[in-house]
C-alpha positions in Angstrom: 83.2 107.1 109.5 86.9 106.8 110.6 87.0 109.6 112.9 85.9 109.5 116.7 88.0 112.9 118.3 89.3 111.4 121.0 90.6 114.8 122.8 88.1 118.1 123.6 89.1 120.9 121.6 86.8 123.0 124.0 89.3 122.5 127.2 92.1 123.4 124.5 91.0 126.9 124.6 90.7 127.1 120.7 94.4 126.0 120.1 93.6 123.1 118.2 91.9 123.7 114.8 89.4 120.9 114.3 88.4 121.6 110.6 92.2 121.5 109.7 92.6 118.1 111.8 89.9 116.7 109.8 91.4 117.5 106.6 94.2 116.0 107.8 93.0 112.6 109.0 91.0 112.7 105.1 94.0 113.3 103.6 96.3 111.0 105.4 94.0 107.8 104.4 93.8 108.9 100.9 97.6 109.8 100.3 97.9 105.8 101.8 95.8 104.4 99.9 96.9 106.1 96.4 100.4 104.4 97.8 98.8 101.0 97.9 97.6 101.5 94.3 100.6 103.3 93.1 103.0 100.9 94.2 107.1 102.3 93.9 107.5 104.9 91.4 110.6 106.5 89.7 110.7 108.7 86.6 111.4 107.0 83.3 114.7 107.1 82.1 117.5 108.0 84.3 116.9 109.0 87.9 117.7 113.0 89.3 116.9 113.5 92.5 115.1 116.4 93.8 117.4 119.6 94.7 116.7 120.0 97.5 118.4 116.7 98.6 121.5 119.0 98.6 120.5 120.4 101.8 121.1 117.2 103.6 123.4 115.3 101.1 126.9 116.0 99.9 128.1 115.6 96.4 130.0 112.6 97.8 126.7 110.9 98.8 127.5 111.7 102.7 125.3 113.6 105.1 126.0 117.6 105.6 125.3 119.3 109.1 121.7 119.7 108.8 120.1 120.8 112.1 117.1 120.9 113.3 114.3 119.4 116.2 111.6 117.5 116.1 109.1 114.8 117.8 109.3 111.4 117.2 108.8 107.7 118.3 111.5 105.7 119.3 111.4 102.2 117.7 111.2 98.9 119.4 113.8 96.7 118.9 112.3 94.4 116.7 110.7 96.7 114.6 114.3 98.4 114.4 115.6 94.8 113.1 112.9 94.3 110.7 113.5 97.6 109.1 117.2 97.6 108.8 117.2 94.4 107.3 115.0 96.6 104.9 117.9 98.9 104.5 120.4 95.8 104.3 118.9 94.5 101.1 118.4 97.7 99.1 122.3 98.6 99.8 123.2 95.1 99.6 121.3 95.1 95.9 120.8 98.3 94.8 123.3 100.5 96.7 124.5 102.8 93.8 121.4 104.1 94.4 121.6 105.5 97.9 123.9 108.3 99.6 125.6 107.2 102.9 124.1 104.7 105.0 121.6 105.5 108.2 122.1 103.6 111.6 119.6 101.1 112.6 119.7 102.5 115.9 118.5 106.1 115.0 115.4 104.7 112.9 112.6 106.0 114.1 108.8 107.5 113.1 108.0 111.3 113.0 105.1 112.6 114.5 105.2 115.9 113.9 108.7 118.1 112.5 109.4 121.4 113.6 112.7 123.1 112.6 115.2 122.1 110.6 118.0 123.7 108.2 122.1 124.3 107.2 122.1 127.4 109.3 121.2 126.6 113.1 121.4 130.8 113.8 118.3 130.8 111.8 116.3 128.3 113.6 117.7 128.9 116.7 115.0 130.8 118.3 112.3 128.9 117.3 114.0 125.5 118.8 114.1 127.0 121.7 110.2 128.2 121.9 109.3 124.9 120.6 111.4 123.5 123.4 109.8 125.4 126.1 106.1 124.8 124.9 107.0 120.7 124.5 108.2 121.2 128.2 105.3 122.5 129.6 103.2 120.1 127.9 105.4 117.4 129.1 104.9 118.8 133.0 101.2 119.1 132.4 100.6 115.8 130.9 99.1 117.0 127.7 100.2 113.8 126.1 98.6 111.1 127.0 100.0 107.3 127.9 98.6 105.4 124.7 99.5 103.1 121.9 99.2 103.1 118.3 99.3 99.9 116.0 100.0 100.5 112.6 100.2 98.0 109.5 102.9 98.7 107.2 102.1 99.7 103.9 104.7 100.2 101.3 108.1 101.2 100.3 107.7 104.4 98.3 109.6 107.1 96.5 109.1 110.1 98.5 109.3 113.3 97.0 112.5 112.0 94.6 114.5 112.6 98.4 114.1 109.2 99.7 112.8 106.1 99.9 110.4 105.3 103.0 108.5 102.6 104.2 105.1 104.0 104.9 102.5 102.8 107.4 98.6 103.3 107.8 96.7 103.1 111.6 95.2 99.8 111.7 91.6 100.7 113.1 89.3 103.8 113.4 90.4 103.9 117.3 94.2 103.9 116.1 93.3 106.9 113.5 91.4 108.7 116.5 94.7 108.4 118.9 97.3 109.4 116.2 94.9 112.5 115.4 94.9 113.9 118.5 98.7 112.7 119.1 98.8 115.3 116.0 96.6 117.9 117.2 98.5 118.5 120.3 101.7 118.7 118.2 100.8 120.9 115.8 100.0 123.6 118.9 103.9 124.1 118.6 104.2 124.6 115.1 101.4 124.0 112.0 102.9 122.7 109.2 102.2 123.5 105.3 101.7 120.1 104.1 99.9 116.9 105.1 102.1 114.3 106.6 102.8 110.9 106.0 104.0 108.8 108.9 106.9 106.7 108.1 110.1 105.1 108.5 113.4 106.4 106.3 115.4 103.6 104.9 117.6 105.5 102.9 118.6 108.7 101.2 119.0 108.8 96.9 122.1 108.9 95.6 122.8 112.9 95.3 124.5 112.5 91.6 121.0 110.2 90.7 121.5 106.9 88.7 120.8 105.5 84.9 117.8 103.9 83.7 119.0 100.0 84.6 119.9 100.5 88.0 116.6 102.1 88.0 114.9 99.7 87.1 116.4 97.0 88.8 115.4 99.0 92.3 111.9 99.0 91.2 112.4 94.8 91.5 113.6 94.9 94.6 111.0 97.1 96.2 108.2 95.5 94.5 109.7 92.0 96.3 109.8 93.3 99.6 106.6 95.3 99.5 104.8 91.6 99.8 105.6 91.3 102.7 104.4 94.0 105.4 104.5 93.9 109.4 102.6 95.7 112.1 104.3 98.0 114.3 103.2 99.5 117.3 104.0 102.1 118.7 103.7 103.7 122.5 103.8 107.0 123.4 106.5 106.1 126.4 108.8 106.5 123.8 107.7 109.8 122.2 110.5 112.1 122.4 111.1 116.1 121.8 114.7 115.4 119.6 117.1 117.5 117.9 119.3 116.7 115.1 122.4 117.5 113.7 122.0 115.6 110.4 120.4 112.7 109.3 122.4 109.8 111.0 122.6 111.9 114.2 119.5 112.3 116.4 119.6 113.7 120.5 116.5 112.9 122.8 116.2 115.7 124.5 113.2 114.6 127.0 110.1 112.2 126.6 106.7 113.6 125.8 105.0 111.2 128.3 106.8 111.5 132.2 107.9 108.5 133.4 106.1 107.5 136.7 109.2 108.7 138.7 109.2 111.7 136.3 108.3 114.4 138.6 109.5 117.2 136.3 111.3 117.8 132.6 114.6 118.6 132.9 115.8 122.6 132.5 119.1 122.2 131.5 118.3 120.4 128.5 117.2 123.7 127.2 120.8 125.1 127.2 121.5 121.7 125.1 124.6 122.2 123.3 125.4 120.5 119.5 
């Protein structure tokens, strides 16, 4: 088996839902592995890109305010590199396919999203709960000092919105630490669908591309998919973050307290965009 729970959902006081978890980690290695044997897929003939890329994505291919929080790791440097000279080649080759250009500093992994949308007096509420619950968790250690090593996988089309570079755990004892990682998370807010960790490297052009350009993408990520990299990532740089598109991302506090971390910060609740 690939699973050894590595956190006691007893002490949790029922908030974490170990049948869901398990479905999780079950369908996290099987929606890698059907990547591995997939490889990069786009429709046949010309390219559309889903609709919903208008959310983030103006019809002159640059980001709109889309707000919203969330928690994710902070990249080391190198891995930051690596994957922007990612990014650098598919622009640099293929760039006709892609909507404005996101900064190598702000690349990143998600845990776990919360929020997000056009209208931030929507969601504003709920950042703010989510806020207060990561702070508390953050005061009473809930996250635990770890690291994760991951292999990266492949470059993939995802959901016709952009194209990621996805990444698997490397052993069972990496799957066990990113499952409870994700258990404690998704105490602040379940989400719908499975997720699939990853790193963004670009957004699809919002008026799509014809059936050459298409192709010729396909080459390029089937070159670059030969050659994959482990990352690792710690959990000193797990941050609660809010966003105010997709090129703009504020740390609010880290998950895991420094040593001379006595307490979060308060005023970071009254955060201003």
């Amino acid at each position: 088996t690939l699973l050894h729970l590595s956190f006691n959902p007893i002490a949790w006081g029922g908030f974490v839902r170990v049948a869901f978890l398990v479905n999780f980690l079950d369908c996290y290695s099987e929606r890698i592995n059907s990547f591995e044997r997939r490889g990069f897929v786009l429709p046949e003939g010309r390219f559309e890109p889903s609709a919903s890329l208008a959310a983030k994505v103006d019809e002159n291919n640059r980001f709109r305010r889309f707000y919203g929080d969330t928690i994710f790791f902070d990249l080391p440097e190198d891995i930051k590199r690596k994957a922007g000279s990612l990014c650098e080649t598919l622009y640099r080759q293929c760039g006709e396919c892609f909507s404005e250009r996101l900064d190598e500093k702000t690349l990143h992994v998600t845990l776990h999203r919360l929020s997000s949308g056009n209208d931030i007096s929507r969601i504003s509420d709920e950042m703010f709960r989510s806020e207060i619950k990561l702070a508390g968790f953050t005061e009473s250690d809930v996250f635990e000092r770890t690291e994760i090593n991951f292999q990266t996988n492949n470059i993939i089309n995802s959901d016709d919105k952009s194209v990621v570079l996805s990444m698997k755990p490397k052993t069972e004892s990496d799957y066990g630490k990113l499952l409870s990682l994700y258990g404690k998370a998704d105490c602040v807010k379940v989400l719908p669908y499975p997720l699939t960790l990853h790193i963004t490297l670009a957004y699809f052009n919002r008026n799509g591309f014809d059936e050459e350009v298409s192709g010729r993408l396909r080459r390029v990520v089937n070159i670059l998919n030969e050659d994959p990299f482990d990352i690792t990532l710690s959990t000193e740089e797990l941050y609660y973050v809010k966003f105010t598109d997709m090129k703009s991302y504020y740390r609010i506090f880290p998950l895991v307290k420094n040593k001379s971390q006595k307490r979060v910060i308060r005023k970071s609740f009254t955060t201003e965009y």
